[in-house]
N, C-alpha and C positions, 0 to 999 in steps of 0.2 A: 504494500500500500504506500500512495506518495504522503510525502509530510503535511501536506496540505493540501484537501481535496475539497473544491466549491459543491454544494449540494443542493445551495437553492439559491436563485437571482430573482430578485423584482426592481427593475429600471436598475440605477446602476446598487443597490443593498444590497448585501449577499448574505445567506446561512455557508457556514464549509466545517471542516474540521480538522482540527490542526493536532497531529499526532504528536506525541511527546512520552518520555521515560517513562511517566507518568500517568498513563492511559491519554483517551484520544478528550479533546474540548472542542463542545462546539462552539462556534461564533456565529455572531458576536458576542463579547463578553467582558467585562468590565472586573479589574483588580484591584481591590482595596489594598494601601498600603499598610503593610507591616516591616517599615520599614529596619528595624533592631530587634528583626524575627517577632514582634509582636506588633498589635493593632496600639492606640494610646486609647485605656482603659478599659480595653476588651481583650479576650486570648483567644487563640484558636480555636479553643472549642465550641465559643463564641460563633465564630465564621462556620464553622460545624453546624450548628444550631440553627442557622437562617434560613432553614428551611428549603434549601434551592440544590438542585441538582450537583453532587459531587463530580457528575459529567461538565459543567458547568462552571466547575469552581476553580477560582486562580487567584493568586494572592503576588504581590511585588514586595521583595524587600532591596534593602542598598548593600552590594557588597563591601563598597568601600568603609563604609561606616560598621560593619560588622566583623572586617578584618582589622580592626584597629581596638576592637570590643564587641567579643571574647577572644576573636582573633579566628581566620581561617581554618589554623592547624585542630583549634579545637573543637571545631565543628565538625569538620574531619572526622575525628577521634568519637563525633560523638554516631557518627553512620550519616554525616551528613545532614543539611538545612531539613531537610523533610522530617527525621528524625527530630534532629534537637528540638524542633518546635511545635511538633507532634501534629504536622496537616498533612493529611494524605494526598491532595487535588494538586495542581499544576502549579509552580514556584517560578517567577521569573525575577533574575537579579538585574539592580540597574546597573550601573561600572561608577557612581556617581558624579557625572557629568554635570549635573543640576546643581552641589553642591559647589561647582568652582567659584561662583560670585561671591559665594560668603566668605567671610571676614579671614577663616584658617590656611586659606591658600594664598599661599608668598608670591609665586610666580609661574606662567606658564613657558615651557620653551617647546624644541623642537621635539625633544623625545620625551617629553611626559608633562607630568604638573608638581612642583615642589611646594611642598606645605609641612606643617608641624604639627602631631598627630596632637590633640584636644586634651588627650585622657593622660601622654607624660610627656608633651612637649619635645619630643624627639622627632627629628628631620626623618621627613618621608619621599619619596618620589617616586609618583604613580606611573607609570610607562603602558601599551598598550601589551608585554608580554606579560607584568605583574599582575593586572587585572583582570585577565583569561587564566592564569595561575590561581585566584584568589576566587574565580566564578569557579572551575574545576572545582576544589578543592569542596567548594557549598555544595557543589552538585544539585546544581540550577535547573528543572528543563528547560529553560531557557534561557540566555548568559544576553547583555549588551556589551555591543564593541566600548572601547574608550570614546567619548567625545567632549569637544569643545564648546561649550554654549556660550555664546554671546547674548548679552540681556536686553532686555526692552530699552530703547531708545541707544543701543547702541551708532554708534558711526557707523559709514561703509566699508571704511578701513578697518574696523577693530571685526564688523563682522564678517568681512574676507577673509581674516588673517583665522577667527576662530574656523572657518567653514575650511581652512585649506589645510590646518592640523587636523581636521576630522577624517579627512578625508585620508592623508596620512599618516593616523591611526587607525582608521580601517581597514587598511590595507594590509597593516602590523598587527593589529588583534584579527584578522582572518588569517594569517599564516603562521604566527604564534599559537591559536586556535587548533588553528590540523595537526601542528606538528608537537603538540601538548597531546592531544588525546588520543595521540599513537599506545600512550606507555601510559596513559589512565585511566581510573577505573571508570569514570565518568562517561564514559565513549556516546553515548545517545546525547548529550546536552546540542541543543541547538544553539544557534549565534544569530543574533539578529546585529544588519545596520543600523545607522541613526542619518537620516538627513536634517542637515542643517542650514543657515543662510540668513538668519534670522527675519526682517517683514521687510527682504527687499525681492521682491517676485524673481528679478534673474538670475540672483546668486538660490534660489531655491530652485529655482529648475537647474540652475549647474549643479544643482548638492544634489538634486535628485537625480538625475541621469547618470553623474558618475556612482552615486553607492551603488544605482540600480544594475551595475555592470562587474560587482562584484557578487562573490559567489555567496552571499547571505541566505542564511535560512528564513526570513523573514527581513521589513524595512519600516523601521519607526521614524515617524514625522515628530523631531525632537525642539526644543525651544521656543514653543509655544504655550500659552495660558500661563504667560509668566507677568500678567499684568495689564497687558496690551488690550486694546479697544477688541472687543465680542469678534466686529468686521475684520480687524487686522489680522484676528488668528485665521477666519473662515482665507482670507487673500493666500496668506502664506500656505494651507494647504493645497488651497487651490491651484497654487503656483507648482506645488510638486506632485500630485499628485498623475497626471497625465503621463508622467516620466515615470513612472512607478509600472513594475511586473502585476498581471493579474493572476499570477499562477502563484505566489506569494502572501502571507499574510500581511496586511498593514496595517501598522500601529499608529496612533497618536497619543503621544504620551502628557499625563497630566491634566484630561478635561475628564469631569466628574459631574456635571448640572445636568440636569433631567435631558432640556432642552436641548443643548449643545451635543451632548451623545447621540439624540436622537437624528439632529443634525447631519452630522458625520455620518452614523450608519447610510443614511440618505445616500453622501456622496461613493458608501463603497470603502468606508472603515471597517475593520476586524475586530481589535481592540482598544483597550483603556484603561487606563491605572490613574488616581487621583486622591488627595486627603480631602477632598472638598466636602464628599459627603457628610464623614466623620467629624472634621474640621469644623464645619456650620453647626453640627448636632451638638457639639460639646458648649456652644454658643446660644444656645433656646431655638435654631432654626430647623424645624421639622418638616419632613416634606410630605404632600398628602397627591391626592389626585385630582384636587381642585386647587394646588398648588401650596407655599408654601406661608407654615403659621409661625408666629415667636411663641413658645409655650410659656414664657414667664410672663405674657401680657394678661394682667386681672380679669380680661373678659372668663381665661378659663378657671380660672377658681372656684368656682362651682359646676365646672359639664363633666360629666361624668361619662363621656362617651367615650370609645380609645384615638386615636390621635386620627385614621383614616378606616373607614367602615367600610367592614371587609378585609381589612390587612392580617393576614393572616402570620404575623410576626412576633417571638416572643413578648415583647411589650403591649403589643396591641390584644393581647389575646387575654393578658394577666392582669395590666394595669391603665386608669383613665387619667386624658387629661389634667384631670381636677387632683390627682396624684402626684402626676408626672408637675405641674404647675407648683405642688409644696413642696416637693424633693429641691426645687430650681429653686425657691426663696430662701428654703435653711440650709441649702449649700449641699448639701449631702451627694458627695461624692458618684455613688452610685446611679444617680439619674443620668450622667455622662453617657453610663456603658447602657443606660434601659436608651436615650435615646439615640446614642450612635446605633444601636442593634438596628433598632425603626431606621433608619434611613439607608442602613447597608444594604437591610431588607428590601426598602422599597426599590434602590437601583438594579437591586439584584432579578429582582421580580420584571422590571423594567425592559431588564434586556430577554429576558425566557419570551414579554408578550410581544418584545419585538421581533424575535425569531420565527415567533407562531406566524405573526403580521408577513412577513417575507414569504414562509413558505404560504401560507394562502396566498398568497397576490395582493396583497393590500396594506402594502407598510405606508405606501403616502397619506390615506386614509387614514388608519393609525397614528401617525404621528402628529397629521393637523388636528385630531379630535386632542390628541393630549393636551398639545400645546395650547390647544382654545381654552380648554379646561385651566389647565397647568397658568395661563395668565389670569383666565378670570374675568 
């Protein structure tokens, strides 16, 4: 069987199924981050619990950030990411590319990124052989090459210059890559590219024509939702997407909104990883199907209804508004993890009625009624 076989097309949406170590997932499908092998205030068993197909499930963590703590080797030692953190569904690690703009990285050159690791302040330097060493090692189904992200409102120059080391380390994490898992045990983990370019359309069609000419097991649309105007990120896809394989899985990394997922699948996306769901949940923002409520607002202090009727999600099933509204005034910890469950849930749920939507014939359908809904 190939690694990745499309099974259902409506306009350009697609159902497929992307084989991995890990048994086969369909898409589309959307990956909550757990980024230091956990969710923030929820655990795997957690992601276990949402009720949604194990066929289905896939979770993102950051290698880079988990070989610096507890460190690769002991992950390793423990049988491996899937192991140590005890999720059986689909694992894909980032290389953390996203993490360059923050503050712990010194500098970037030709052959890697030089920083000082957080936790003892000792000189590091990420290279694209280390980080295929460090994905190995997690035993990822799916690994990211090294790449360069330039940030929102970058220059043209700063975003050339990041978009021409990526492209230079993809090259180097694909042949680092093969010739790693000649002699390890990992040998199934796949490799995905990254296009980059940041929100200038022709350096994103150059990013994308060249990664798409490497021999990637999949190609994620990287450096977006990192702040940019709604329209800006829709351009930047748009701009690479046409240059992009359809016999390939494609990713866009980092959109998590009802809306914008639903968007994307439209144009012929695969996947998606994002903290936004979570992110917003830990914040009072709950999502329903008539869109989306602040749970700490007085109105609900007395409704006793669960947060979306019908939701069929641990919280929704145990506990009502008018509950989940006192947990949010006395602080109590716990409401975090009752509402990030609800919204992982609902994403989750999200993408299964958009698969359903595609193989009937009817995902444009589908997603106008949500979104009519979803604004209100």
């Amino acid at each position: 069987m190939n690694k990745f076989r499309v099974t259902h097309q409506d306009g350009n949406a697609r159902v497929a199924e992307l084989k991995t170590a890990h048994g086969i997932i369909e898409t589309p499908f959307f990956m909550p981050a757990a980024t230091k092998a956990t969710g923030k205030i929820i655990t795997t068993d957690d992601y276990q619990s949402l009720g949604i197909e194990v066929s289905t499930s896939a979770l993102i963590a950051n290698a880079l950030i988990l070989s610096l703590q507890p460190g690769a080797s002991t992950i390793a030692k423990a049988g491996g990411l899937h192991r140590f953190m005890n999720f059986p569904g689909v694992i894909f690690t980032d290389c953390g590319g996203f993490q360059m703009s923050r503050s712990i990285f010194d500098t970037k050159s030709r052959k890697g990124i030089h920083f000082r690791n957080p936790y003892d302040n000792s000189k590091v330097v990420l290279t694209p052989k280390k980080i295929m060493e460090i994905e190995l090692d997690l035993g990822s189904d799916v690994a990211m090459m090294l790449d360069d992200m330039s940030g929102w409102g970058a220059t043209r120059e700063e975003a050339e210059r990041a978009m021409t080391n990526t492209h230079r380390w993809g090259e180097e994490s694909l042949k680092h890559h093969r010739a790693l898992k000649q002699n390890h045990r990992h040998h199934q983990q796949l490799l995905f590219g990254i296009v980059q370019g940041n929100f200038y359309p022709d350096l994103r069609e150059q990013s994308a024509k060249f990664i798409n000419t490497l021999d990637f097991d999949g190609i994620a649309i990287g450096g977006v939702a990192i702040g940019e105007p709604k329209e800006e990120m829709y351009r930047a896809v748009d701009a690479a997407l046409p240059h992009l394989t359809q016999i390939k899985p494609r990713y866009v990394m980092g959109v998590g909104s009802p809306e914008e997922l639903l968007e994307l699948i439209g144009r012929g996306i695969d996947c998606f990883d994002s903290v936004y769901p979570s992110q917003v949940a830990r914040h009072h923002t709950l999502f329903t199907s008539n869109g989306k409520i602040s749970i700490d607002r007085k109105e609900y202090q007395h409704d006793f209804t669960p947060i979306d009727e019908g939701c069929q999600c641990h919280t929704c099933q145990h506990y009502t508004k008018a509950y989940l509204y006192h947990l949010c005034k006395v602080k109590e910890p716990i409401a975090k993890r009752l509402k990030t469950i609800h919204n992982l849930y609902f994403i989750q749920r999200l993408m299964n009625d958009a698969r359903e939507a595609i193989k009937g014939k009817r995902f444009l359908q589908f997603k106008d009624e949500f979104v009519e809904r979803w604004k209100g």
